[in-house]
LOVO-931798 format. One record per residue (C-alpha): x negated, y negated, z negated. Coordinates in nm, 3 decimals, padded with zeros to 5 digits. Layout:
% LOVO-931798
[node [X Y Z]]
...
***
This chain:
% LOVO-931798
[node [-06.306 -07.997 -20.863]]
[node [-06.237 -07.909 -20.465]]
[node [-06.520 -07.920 -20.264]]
[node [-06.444 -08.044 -19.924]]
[node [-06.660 -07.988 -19.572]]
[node [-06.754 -08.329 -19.469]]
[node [-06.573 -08.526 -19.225]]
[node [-06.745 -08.481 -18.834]]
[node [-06.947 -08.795 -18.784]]
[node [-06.968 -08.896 -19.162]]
[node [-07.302 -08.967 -19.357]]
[node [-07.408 -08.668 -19.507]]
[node [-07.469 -08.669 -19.892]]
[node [-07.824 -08.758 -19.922]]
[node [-08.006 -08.397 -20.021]]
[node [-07.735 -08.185 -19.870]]
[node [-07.779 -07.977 -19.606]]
[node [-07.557 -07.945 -19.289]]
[node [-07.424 -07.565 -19.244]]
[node [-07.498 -07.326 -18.972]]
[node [-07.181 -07.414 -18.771]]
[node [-07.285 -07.772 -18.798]]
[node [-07.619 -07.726 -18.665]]
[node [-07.488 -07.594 -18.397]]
[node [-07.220 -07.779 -18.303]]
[node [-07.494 -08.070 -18.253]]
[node [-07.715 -07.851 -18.114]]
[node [-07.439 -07.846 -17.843]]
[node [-07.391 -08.205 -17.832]]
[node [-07.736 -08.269 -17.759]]
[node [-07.767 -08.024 -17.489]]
[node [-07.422 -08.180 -17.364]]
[node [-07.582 -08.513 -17.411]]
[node [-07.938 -08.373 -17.231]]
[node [-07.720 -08.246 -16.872]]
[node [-07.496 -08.577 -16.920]]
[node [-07.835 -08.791 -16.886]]
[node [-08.020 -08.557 -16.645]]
[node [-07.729 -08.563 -16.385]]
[node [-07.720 -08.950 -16.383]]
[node [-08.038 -08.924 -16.304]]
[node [-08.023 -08.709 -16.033]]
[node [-07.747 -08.764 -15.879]]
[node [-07.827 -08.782 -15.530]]
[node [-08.031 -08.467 -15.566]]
[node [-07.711 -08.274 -15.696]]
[node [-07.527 -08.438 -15.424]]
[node [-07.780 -08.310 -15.137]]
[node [-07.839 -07.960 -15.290]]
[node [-07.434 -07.886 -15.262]]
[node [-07.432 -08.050 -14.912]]
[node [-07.668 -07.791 -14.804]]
[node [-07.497 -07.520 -14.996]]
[node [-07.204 -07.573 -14.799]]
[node [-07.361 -07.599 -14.475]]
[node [-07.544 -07.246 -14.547]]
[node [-07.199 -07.102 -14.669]]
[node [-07.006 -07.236 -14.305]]
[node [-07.313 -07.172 -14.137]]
[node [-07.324 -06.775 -14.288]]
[node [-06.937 -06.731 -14.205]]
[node [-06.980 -06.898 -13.840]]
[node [-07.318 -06.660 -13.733]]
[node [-07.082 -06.352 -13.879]]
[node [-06.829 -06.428 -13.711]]
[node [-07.019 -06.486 -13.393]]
[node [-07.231 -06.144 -13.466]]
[node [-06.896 -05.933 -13.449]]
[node [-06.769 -06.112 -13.162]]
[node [-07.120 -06.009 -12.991]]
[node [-07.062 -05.634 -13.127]]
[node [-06.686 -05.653 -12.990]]
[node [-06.748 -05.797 -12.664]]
[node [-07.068 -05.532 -12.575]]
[node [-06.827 -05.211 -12.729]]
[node [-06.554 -05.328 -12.479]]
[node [-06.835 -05.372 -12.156]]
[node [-07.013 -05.033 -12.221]]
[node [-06.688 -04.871 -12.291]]
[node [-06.525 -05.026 -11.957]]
[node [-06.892 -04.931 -11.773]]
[node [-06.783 -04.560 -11.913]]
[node [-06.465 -04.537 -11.770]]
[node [-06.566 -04.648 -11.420]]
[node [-06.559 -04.361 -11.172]]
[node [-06.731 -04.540 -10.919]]
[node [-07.150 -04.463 -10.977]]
[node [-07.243 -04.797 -10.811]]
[node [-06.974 -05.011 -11.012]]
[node [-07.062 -04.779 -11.284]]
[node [-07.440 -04.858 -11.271]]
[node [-07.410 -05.263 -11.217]]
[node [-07.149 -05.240 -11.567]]
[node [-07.465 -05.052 -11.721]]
[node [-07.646 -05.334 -11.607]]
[node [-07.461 -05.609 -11.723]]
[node [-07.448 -05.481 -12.099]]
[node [-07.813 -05.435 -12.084]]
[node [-07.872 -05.758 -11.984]]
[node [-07.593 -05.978 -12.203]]
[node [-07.633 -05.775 -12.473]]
[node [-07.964 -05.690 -12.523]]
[node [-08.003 -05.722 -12.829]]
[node [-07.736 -05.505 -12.916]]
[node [-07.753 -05.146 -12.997]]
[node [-07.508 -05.076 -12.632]]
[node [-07.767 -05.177 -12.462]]
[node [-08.001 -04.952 -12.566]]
[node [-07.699 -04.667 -12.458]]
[node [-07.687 -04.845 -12.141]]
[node [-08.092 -04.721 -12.069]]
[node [-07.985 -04.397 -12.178]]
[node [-07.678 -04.416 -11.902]]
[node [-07.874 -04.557 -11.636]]
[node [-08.171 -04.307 -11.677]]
[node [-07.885 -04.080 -11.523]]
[node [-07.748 -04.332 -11.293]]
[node [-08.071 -04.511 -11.172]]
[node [-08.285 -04.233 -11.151]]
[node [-08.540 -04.384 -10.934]]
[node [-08.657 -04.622 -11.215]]
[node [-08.516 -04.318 -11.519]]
[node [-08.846 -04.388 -11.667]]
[node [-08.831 -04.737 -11.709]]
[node [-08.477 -04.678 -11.874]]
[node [-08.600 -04.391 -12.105]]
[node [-08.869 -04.618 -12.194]]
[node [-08.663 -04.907 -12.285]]
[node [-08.429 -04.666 -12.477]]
[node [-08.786 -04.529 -12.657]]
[node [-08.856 -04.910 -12.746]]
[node [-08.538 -05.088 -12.810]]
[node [-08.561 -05.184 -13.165]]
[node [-08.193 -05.101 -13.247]]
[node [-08.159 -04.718 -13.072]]
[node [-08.078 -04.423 -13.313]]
[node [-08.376 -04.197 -13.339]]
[node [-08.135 -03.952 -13.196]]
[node [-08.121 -04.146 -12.881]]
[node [-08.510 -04.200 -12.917]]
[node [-08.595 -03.836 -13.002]]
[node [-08.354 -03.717 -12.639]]
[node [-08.538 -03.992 -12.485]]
[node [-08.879 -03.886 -12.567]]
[node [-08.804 -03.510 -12.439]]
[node [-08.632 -03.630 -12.132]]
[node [-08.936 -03.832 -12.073]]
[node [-09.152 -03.558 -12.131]]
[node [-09.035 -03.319 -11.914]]
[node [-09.033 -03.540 -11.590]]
[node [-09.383 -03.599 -11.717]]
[node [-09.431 -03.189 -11.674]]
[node [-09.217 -03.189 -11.319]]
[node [-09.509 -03.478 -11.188]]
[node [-09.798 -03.233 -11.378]]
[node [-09.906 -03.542 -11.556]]
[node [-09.905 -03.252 -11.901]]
[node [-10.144 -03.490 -12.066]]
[node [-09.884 -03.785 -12.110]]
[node [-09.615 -03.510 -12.176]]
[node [-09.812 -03.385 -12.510]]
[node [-09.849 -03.746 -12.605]]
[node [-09.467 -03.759 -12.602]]
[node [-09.431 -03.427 -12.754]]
[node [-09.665 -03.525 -13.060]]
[node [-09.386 -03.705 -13.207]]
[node [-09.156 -03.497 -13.490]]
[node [-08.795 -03.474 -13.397]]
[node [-08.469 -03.354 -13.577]]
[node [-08.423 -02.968 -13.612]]
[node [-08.148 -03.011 -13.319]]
[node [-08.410 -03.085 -13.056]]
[node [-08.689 -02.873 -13.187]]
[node [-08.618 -02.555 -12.977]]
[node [-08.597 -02.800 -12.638]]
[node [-08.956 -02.966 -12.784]]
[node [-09.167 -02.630 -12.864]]
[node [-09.016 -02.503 -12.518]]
[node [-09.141 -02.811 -12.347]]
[node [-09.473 -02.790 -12.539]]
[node [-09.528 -02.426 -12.422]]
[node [-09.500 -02.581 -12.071]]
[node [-09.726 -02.843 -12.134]]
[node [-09.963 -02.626 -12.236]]
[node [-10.245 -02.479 -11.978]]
[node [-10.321 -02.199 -12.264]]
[node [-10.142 -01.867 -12.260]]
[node [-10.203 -01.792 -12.656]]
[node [-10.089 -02.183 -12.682]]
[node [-09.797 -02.105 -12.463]]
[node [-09.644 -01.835 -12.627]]
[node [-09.661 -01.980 -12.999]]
[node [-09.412 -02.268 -12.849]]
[node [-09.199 -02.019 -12.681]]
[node [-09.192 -01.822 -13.037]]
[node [-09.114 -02.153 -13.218]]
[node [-08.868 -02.255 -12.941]]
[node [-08.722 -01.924 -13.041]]
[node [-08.686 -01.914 -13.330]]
[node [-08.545 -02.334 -13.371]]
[node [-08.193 -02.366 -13.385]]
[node [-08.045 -02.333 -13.060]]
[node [-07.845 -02.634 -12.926]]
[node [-07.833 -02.503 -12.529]]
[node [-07.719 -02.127 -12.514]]
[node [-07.896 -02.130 -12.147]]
[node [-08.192 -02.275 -12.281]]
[node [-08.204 -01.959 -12.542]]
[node [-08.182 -01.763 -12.256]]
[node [-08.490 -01.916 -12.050]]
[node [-08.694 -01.891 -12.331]]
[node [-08.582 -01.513 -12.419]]
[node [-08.650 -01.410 -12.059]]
[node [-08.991 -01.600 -12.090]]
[node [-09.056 -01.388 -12.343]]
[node [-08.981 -01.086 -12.263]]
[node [-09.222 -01.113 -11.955]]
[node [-09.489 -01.185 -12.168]]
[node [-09.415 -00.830 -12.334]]
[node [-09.375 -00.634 -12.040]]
***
């Protein structure tokens, strides 16, 4: 006698059991069923959660698009400011990327540019530069020492050492242990910096060669 698998949606023989693939092809029918009835039910919650999906996708693509257009439009001012051979025209192009685009990583290397150009207010600028939230710490670490050493020119040494506290990259160490040595109001002091300075890796040949004579003066 064949035995044959009973027909989908027929009684079952009463005692006989349904087999694995059975069970779970209802299993999936009543999780079908289950989502069928819960998005009836909340319908105008699906509706409203893939409204505001969308919005967040256009919304997304639209401040992108709006960020590089920012980025491209600064790049093309500072770059234009750059090429300007005129200092004043020069300094007001400086200007007008630190103002329009201040939020923008130009505008921090428009402070660093009008330190040079402005230097009346060069503080101010390097300061900016020190603070601006999206410099390079390359750009913060040159700021920092150029700071620093117009803090030694006006013998205000105490405010340069605050500067000079701060680590920078093994590029600007020689320039910060030579400015710490004249900072400092203590020969022994002094001439540990000028050692240190001497023995960083040199970035500024003539630098190398201030520090050397230094130095040697020291010895004589």
């Amino acid at each position: 006698m064949n035995d044959k698998a009973p027909v989908k949606g027929s009684v079952m023989p009463e005692g006989s059991a349904p087999s694995q693939g059975e069970m779970d092809e209802l299993k999936r029918d009543m999780r079908s069923a289950q989502w069928t009835h819960w998005a009836q039910n909340n319908q105008k919650q699906i509706i409203v959660a893939v409204i505001a999906l969308i919005v967040m996708l256009i919304a997304g693509g639209l401040w992108q698009q709006h960020n590089q257009s920012q980025r491209a439009a600064a790049a093309t001012l500072y770059q234009q400011a750059v090429n300007e051979q005129d200092a004043g025209k020069q300094q007001a192009l400086m200007q007008s990327v630190v103002t329009q685009f201040a939020s923008s990583s130009y505008s921090a290397l428009a402070q660093m540019q009008m330190a040079r150009l402005d230097p009346a207010h060069a503080e101010a600028h390097l300061q900016a530069l020190i603070d601006h939230p999206k410099a390079m710490k390359e750009w913060v670490w040159q700021a920092r020492l150029d700071l620093a050493e117009m803090k030694i020119g006006q013998g205000d040494k105490t405010a340069a050492n605050a500067l000079l506290e701060h680590m920078v990259g093994d590029q600007y160490q020689q320039l910060r242990h030579y400015l710490m040595a004249m900072a400092s109001s203590d020969a022994e002091e002094k001439e540990k910096h000028l050692q240190k300075a001497l023995d960083a890796v040199s970035q500024d040949n003539a630098l190398k060669t201030k520090i050397e004579t230094l130095m040697s003066q020291k010895t004589s």
